[in-house]
C-alpha positions as CSV (number, residue, x, y, z in Angstrom):
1,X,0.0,0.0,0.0
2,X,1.1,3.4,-1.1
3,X,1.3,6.5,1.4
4,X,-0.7,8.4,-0.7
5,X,-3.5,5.1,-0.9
6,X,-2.9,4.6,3.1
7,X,-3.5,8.3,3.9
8,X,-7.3,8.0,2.6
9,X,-7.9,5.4,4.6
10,X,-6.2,6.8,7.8
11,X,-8.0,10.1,7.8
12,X,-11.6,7.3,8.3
13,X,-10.0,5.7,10.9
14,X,-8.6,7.9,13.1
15,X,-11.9,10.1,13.1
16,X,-13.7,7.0,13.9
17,X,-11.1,5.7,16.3
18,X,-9.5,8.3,18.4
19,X,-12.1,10.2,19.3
20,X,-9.8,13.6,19.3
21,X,-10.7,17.4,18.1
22,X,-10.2,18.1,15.0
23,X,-7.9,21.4,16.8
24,X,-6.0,18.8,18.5
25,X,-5.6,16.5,15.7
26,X,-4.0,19.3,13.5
27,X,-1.7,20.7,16.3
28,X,-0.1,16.8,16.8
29,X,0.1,16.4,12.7
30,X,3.0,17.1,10.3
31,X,4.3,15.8,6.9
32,X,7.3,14.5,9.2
33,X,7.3,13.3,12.5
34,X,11.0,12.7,14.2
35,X,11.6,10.8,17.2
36,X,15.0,11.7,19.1
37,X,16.2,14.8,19.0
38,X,19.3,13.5,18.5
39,X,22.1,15.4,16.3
40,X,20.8,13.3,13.5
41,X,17.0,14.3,14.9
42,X,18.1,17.8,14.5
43,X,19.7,17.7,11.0
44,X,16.5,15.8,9.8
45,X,14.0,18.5,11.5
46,X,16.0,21.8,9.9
47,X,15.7,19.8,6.3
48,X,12.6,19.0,6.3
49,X,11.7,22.3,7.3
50,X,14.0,24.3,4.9
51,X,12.1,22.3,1.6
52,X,8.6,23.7,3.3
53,X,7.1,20.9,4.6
54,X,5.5,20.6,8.6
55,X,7.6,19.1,11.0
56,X,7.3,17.6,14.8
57,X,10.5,17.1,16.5
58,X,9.3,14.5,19.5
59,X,12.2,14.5,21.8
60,X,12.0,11.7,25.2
61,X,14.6,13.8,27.2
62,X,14.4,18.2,28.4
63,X,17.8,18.3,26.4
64,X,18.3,18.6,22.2
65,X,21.5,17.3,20.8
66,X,22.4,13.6,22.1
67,X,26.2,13.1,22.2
68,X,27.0,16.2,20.5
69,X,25.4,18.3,23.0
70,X,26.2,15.7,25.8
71,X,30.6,15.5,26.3
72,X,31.3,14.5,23.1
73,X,33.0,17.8,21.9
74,X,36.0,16.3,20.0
75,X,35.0,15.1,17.2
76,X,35.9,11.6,15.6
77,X,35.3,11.6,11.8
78,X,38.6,9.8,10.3
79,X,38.4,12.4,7.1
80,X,36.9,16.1,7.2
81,X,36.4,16.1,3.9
82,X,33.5,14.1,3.5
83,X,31.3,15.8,6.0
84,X,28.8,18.2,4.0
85,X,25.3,19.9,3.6
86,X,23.9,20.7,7.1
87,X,26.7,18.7,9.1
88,X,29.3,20.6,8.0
89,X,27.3,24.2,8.2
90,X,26.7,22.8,12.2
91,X,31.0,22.6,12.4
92,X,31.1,25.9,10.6
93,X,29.3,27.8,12.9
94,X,31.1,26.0,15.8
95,X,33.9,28.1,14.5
96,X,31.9,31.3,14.2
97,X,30.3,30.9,17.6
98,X,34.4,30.9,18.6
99,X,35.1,34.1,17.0
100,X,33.1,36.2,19.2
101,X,35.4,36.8,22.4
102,X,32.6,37.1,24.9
103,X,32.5,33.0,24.5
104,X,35.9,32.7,25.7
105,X,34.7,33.3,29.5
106,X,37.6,30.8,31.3
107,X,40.4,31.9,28.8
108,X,41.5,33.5,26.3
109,X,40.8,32.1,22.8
110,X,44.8,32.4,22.0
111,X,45.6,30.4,25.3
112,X,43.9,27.5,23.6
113,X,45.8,24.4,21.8
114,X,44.0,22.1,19.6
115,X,45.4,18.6,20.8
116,X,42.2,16.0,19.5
117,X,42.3,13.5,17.5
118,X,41.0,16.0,14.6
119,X,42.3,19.3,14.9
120,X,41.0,22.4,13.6
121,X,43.5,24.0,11.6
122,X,43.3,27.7,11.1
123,X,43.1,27.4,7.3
124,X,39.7,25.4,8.0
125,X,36.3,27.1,7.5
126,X,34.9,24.5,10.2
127,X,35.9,24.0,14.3
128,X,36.2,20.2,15.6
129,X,36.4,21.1,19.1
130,X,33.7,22.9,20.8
131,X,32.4,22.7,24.5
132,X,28.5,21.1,25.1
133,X,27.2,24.8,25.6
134,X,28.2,25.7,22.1
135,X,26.8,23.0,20.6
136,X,23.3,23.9,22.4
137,X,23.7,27.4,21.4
138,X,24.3,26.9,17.8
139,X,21.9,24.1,17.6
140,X,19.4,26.4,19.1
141,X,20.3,29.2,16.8
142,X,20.0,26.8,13.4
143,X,16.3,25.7,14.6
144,X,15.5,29.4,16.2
145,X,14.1,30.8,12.2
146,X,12.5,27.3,10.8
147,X,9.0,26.5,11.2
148,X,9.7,23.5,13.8
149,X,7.6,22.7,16.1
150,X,10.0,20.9,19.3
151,X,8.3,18.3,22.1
152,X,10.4,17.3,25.1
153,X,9.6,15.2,27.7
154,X,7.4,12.3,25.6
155,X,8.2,9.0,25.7
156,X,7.0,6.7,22.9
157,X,4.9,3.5,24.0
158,X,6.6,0.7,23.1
159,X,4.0,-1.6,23.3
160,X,0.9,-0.6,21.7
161,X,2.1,2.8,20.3
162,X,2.4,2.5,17.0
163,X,-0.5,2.9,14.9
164,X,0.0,1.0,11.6
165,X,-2.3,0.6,8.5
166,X,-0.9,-2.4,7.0
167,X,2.8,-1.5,6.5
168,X,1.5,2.5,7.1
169,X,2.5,3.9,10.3
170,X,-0.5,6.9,10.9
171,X,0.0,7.7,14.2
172,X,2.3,7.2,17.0
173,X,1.4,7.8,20.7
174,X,3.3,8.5,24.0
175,X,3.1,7.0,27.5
176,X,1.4,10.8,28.3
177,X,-1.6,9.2,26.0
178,X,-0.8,11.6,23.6
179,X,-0.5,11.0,19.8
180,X,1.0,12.4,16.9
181,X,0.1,11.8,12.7
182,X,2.3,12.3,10.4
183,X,2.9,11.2,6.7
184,X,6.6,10.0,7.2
185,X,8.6,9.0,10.7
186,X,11.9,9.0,11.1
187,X,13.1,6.9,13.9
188,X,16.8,9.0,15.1
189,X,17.0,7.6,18.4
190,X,20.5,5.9,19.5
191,X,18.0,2.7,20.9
192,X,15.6,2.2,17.7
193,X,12.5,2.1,20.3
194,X,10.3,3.4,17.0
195,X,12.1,1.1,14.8
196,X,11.4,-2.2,17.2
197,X,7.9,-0.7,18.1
198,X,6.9,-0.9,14.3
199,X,7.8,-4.5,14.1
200,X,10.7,-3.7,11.7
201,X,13.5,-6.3,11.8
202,X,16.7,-5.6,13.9
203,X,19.4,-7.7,15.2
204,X,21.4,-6.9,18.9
205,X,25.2,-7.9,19.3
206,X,27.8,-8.9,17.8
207,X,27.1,-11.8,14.3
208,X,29.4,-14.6,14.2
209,X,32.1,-13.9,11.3
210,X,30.7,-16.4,8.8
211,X,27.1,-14.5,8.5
212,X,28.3,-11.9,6.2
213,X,31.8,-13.0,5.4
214,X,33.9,-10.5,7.7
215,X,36.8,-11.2,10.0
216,X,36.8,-8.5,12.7
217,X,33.0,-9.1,14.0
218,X,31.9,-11.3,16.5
219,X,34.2,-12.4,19.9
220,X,38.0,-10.6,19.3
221,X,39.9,-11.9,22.6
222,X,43.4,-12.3,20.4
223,X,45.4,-9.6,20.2
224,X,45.7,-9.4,16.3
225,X,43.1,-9.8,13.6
226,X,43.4,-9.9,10.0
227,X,41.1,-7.5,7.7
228,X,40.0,-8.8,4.7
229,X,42.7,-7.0,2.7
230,X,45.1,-8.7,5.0
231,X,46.3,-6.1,7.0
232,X,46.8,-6.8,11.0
233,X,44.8,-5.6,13.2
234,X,46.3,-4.7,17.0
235,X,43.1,-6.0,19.3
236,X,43.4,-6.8,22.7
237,X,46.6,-5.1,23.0
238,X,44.9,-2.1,23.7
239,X,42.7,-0.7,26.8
240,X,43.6,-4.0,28.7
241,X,44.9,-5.0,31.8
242,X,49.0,-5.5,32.8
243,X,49.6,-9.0,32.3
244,X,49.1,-10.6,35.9
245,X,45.9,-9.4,37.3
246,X,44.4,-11.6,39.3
247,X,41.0,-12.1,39.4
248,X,39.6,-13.4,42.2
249,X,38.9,-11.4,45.9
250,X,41.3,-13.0,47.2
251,X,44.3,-13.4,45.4
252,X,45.0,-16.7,44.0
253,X,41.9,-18.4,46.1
254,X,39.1,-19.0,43.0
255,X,36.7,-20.5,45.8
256,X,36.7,-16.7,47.1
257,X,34.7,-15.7,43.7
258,X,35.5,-13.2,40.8
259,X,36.0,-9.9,41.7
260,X,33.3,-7.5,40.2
261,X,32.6,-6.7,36.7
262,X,34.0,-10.1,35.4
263,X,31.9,-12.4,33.2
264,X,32.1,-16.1,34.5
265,X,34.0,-18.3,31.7
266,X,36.5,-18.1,28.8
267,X,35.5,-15.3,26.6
268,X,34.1,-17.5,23.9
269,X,35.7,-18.6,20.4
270,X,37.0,-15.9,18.2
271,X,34.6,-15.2,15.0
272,X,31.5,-16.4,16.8
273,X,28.5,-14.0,17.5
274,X,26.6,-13.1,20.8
275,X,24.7,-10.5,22.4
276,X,27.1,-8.3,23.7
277,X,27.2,-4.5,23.0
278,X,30.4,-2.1,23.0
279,X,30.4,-0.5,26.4
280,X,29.1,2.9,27.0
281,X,30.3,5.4,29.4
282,X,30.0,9.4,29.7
283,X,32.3,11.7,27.9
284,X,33.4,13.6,30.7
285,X,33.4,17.3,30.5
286,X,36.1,18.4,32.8
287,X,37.9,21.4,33.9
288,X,40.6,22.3,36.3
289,X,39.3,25.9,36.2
290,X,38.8,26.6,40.1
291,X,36.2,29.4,39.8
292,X,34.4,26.3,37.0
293,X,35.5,23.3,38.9
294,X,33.2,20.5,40.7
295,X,35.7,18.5,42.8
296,X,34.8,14.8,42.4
297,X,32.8,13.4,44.9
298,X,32.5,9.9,47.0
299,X,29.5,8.5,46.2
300,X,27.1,7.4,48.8
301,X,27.2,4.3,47.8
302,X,30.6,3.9,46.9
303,X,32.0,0.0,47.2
304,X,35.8,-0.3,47.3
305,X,35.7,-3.5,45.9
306,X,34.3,-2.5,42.7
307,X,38.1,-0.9,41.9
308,X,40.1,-3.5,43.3
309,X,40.9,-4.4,39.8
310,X,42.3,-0.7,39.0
311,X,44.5,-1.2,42.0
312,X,45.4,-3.9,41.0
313,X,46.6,-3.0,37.4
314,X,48.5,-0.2,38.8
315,X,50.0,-2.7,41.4
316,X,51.4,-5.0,38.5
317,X,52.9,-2.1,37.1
318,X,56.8,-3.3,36.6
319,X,59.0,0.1,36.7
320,X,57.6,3.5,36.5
321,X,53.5,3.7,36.1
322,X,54.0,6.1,33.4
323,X,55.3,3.3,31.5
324,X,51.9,1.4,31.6
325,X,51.8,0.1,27.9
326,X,49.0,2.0,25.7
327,X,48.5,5.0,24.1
328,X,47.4,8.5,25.4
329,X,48.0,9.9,28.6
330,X,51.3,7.2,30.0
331,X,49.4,8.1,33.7
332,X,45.9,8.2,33.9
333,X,43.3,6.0,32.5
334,X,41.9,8.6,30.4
335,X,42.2,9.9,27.2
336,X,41.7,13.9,27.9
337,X,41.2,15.8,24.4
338,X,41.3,19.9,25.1
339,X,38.0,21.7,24.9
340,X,38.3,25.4,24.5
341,X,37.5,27.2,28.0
342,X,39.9,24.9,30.3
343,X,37.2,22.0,29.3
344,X,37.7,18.7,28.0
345,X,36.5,15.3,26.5
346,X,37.7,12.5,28.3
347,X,37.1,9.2,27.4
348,X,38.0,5.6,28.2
349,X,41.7,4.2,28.2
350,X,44.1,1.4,29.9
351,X,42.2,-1.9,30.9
352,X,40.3,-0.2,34.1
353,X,38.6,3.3,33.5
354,X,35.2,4.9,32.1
355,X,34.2,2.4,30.1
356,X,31.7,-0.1,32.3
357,X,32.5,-3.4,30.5
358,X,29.7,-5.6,30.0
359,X,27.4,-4.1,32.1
360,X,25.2,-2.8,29.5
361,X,24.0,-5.8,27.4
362,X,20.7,-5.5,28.8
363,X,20.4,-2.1,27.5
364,X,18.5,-2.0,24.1
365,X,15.7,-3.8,25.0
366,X,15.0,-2.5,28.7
367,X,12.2,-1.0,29.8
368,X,13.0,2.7,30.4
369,X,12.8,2.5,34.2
370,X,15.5,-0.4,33.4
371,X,17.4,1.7,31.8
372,X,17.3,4.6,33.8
373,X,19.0,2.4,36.3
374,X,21.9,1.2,34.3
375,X,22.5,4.8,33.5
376,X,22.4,5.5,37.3
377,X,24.5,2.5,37.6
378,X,27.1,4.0,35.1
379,X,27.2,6.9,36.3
380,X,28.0,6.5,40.1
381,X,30.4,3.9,39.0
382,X,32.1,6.3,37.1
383,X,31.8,9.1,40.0
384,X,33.6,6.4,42.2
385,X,36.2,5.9,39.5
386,X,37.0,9.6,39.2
387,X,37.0,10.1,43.3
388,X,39.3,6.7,43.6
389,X,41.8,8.3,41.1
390,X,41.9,11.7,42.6
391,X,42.1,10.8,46.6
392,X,42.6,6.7,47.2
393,X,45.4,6.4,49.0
394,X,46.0,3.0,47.1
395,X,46.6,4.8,43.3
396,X,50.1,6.6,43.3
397,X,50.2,9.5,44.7
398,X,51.6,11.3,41.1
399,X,48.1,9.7,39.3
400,X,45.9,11.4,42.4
401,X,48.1,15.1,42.2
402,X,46.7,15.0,38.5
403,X,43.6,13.5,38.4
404,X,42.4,16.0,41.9
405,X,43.5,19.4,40.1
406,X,40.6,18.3,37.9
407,X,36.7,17.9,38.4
408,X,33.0,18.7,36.2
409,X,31.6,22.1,35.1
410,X,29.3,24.2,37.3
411,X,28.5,25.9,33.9
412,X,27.4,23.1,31.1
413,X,24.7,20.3,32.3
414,X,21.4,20.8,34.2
415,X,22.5,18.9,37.8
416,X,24.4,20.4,40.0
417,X,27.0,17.9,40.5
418,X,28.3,18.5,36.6
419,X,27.4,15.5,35.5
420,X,25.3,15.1,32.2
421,X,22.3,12.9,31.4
422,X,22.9,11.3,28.0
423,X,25.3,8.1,28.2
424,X,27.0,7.2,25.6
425,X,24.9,4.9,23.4
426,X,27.9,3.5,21.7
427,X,25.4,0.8,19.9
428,X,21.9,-1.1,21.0
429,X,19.6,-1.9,17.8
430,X,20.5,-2.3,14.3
431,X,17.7,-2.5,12.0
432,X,17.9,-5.4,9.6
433,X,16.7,-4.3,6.1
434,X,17.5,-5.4,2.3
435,X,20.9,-4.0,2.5
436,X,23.4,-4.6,5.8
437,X,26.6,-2.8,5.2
438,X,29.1,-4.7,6.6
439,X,32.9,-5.0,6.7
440,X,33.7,-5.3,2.9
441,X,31.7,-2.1,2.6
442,X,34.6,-0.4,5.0
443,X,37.2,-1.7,3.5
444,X,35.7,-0.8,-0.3
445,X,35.6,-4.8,-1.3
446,X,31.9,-4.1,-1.6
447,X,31.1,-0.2,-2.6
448,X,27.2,0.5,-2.8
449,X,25.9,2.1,-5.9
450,X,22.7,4.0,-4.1
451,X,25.1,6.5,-1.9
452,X,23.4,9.1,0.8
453,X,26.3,9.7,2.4
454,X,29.6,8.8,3.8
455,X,31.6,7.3,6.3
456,X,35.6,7.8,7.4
457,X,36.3,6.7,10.5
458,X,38.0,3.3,11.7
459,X,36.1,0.4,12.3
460,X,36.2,0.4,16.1
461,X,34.7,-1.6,19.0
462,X,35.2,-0.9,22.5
463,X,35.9,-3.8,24.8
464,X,32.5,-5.8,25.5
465,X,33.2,-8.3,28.3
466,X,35.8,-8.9,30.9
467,X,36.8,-12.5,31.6
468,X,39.6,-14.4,33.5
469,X,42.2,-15.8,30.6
470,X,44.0,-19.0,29.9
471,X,46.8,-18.0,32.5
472,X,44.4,-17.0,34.7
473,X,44.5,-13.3,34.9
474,X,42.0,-10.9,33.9
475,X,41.5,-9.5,30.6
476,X,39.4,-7.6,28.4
477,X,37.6,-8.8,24.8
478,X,35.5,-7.1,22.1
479,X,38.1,-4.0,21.2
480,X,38.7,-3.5,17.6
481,X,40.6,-0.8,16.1
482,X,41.0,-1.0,12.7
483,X,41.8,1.1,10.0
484,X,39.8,2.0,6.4
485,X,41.9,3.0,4.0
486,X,39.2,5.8,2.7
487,X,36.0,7.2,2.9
488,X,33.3,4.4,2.0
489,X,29.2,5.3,0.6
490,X,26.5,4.6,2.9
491,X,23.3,3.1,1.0
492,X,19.9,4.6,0.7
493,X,18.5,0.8,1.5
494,X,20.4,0.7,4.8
495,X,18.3,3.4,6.4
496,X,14.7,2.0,4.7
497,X,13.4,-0.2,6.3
498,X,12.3,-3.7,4.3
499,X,9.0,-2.4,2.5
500,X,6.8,-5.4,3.7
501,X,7.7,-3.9,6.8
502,X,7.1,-0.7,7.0
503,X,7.0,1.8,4.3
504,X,7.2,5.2,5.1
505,X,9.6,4.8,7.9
506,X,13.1,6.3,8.3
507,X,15.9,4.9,10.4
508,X,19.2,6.7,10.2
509,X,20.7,5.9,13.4
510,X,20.4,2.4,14.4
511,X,20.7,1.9,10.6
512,X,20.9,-1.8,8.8
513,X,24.7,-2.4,9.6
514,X,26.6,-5.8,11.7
515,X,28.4,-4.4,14.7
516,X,31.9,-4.2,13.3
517,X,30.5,-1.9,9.9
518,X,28.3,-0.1,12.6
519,X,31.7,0.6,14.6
520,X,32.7,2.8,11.9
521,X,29.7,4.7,10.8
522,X,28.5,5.4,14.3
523,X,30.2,9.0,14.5
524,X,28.3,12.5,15.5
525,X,28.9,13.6,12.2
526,X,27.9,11.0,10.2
527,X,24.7,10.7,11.9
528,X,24.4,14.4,11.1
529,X,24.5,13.6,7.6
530,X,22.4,10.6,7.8
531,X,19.4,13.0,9.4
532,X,19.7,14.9,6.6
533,X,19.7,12.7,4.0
534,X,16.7,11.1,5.5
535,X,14.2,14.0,5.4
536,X,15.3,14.6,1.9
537,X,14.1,11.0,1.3
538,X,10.9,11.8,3.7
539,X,10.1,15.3,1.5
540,X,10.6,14.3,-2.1
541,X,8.2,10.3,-0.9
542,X,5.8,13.0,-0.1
543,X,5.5,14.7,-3.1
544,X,5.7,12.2,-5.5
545,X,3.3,10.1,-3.1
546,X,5.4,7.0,-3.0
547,X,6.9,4.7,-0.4
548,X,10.3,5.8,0.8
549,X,11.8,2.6,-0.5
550,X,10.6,3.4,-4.2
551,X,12.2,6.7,-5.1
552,X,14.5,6.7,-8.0
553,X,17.7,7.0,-6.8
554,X,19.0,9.6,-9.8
555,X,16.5,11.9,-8.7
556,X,17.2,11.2,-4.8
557,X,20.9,11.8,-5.8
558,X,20.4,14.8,-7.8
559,X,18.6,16.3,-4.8
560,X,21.3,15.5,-2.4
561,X,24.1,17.2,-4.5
562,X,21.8,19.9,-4.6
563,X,21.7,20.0,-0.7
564,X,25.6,20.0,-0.1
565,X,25.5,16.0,0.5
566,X,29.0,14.6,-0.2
567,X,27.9,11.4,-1.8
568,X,31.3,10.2,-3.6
């Protein structure tokens, strides 16, 4: 059935159904409905609006932006040059937001040093750095002039709230009861709850290496890996634990149990799949500003035990600590990228630190009160981590001197301790559709010929479990970090859903991809791009009254050149 053919009949239903005013009706209707106001959320609504068509931006949260507005201010991308159309215009007035002096409150702009992983260089027209607050500012200032209309606080019901007409979606409603229409959805969520709630296919975890003939998906607990071009690929070597760890709460006795955090049993056989997810953790925004500066704090609930293994790792330490093998900061567990302002990003790093290994598999499909918790959960572990670092008496005193100079912003997130809301949704669903891009697509063995948009970065997978080894220590499985030689296409299919499905649904988040492809198109920017390219699709299925899957991808390709979309 045809969106066009479906309308007709959903206009009969719904005034026999719902019982609503017609004043009602038209205030919860657009041509577009988005759920998450994610930055891909974002990037969909000011498209949709900008080619004239009505727009409702449904967000489940009080905050607009996801991980760009939520710590992760240095941004990974792998090659600048693909990023275009509305992504790139968000990076360009990141730089112009910078160029007004009365943003540079904790210093001045020529004290700061670009150190990320992507610099900014001064010949750019863009900025790849930027604190949370800017990103809400220039987000806000992007959406201020368009004819968007923004929700917060609605949370979609999962279980009876989507309204379908055969493969039609007509309405969606909200645990509040309330319910919007809309022609097309767009599911931009980091979880896929639309996606799932339609009863589109999606898959969770990691697929055993022999489903789509890859070699760096499923269980990685060697340290290399070959790619399918052959080249190695350094695994477990990195973010694990100094060899001779041991496990158990009391050392050497196994009938004493496994310390926490560590999954009971080998980690599995390499190449197959399971359900585990790449862990998530917070992107810290830090600052050793002491007018700006949060001091970490003990948690109330704070368990010693739960860092045993981090005193551990810095006990096995041979020599000097700040010979600790890995990359980044030779000291601290952290990767700590500079943020203009005296801020940063910090991320995960070394076998012990933000990451909460294997304590999110349960994730995806939890109910949200479930999932509150495991945010809690993460989030006072990693408030314990940051107070143990700074003022333990068992880490070395030169790792507690640095990490205590340091502490989270009084001026960027809405609680008072510093700390923001959004976790870092590194993966849950991936929609299964009639494409899956997949490792051969990173690595250009496979290259789609229905392009929206493009991806740079590494392939790269976080650790997923933590198990006791062959020699019995501890150790860390699921990291990946492997590299694509150049930008790769993302297809149109990949972010349709199959049309039996559903057909005027949009998913360009938790897109059709297996976890290792997935682990290289899952960056800010690319989701930007993805948004975009998605309500472009949504607008041009509306006027020509067709399914989403059915436009002709010349046309769909002439409109994204025409929209600044770097497609090749």
């Amino acid at each position: 059935m045809k969106i066009a053919q479906a309308l007709l009949l959903i206009i009969t239903i719904t005034a026999s159904l719902t019982g609503l005013g017609q004043s009602n009706k038209e205030l919860n209707s657009a041509d577009v409905v988005i759920y998450g106001g994610t930055s891909a959320g974002i990037t969909a609504a000011i498209q949709t609006a900008r080619f004239g068509k009505s727009v409702l931006l449904i967000e489940p949260g009080n905050r607009l932006g996801g991980l760009t507005t939520g710590g992760l201010g240095q941004t990974d991308i792998g090659n600048k040059q693909v990023i275009g159309g509305i992504s790139r215009e968000f990076y360009r007035n990141i730089k112009m937001y910078y160029k007004n002096p009365a943003n540079w409150v904790w210093q001045q702009s020529s004290e700061y040093r670009d150190g990320g992983q992507t610099r900014s260089g001064k010949e750019e027209d863009a900025m790849w750095t930027f604190e949370p607050m800017a990103a809400v500012k220039v987000y806000k200032d992007m959406l201020e002039n368009l004819n968007i209309r923004i929700v917060y606080n609605q949370k979609l019901n999962r279980a009876t709230g989507v309204s379908k007409v055969s493969n039609t979606i007509y309405s969606i409603s909200m645990e509040s009861s309330e319910i919007y229409y809309g022609k097309v959805f767009i599911d931009a969520t980091y979880e896929g709850d639309l996606m799932a709630a339609a009863g589109v296919s999606y898959t969770v975890g990691r697929e055993a290496n022999s489903q789509y003939g890859e070699s760096l998906n499923g269980i990685q607990a060697n340290n290399t890996a070959l790619s399918l071009r052959g080249t190695v690929s350094k695994n477990g070597v990195y973010h694990n634990f100094i060899e001779g760890v041991d496990p158990y709460i009391i050392k050497g006795d196994s009938l004493s149990g496994l310390l926490p955090f560590i999954t009971d049993g080998g980690p599995g056989k390499d190449g197959q799949g399971d359900k585990g997810i790449q862990a998530y953790c917070f992107r810290m925004t830090l600052t050793d500003h002491p007018e700006n500066r949060i001091p970490f704090k003990k948690p109330e609930n704070y368990k010693e035990l739960d860092y045993e293994l981090l005193f551990r790792n810095y006990e096995a330490v041979e020599g000097p600590i700040d010979k600790m093998y890995t990359y980044g900061d030779p000291l601290i567990p952290w990767i700590n990228s500079d943020m203009p302002n005296r801020k940063t990003d910090t991320n995960n790093q070394k076998g012990f630190s933000s990451d909460f290994i294997g304590q999110n598999w349960d994730y995806p499909e939890a109910s949200y009160e479930e999932r509150e918790k495991i945010v809690e959960r993460h989030r006072q572990y990693q408030q314990g981590l940051m107070w143990t670092l700074a003022y333990h008496p068992r880490i070395p005193k030169e790792v507690r001197d640095k990490v205590s100079q340091w502490g989270t912003c009084k001026d960027e997130y809405e609680r008072e301790d510093g700390w923001q809301q959004q976790l870092y949704i590194r993966e849950a669903r991936r929609m299964t559709s009639d494409y899956v891009m997949t490792q051969k697509n990173c690595e250009g063995i496979e290259i789609v010929k229905d392009p929206i948009g493009m991806a740079a970065y590494g392939m790269d997978s976080h650790h997923v479990k933590r198990y006791v080894n062959s020699k019995g220590y501890v150790s860390n499985e699921g990291n990946v970090e492997a590299h694509v030689k150049s930008p790769f296409p993302i297809s149109y299919r990949s972010i349709v859903p199959k049309k039996e499905e559903c057909n005027n649904l949009i998913v360009p988040v938790c897109l059709s991809s297996t976890h290792i492809a997935f682990g290289s198109i899952r960056m800010e920017p690319v989701f930007m791009i993805l948004g975009q390219s998605s309500a472009i699709i949504a607008c041009l299925a509306i006027e020509e009254e067709k399914d989403v899957q059915n436009l002709e991808y010349e046309q769909l390709k002439k409109e994204l050149i025409k929209q600044a979309q770097i497609i090749d």
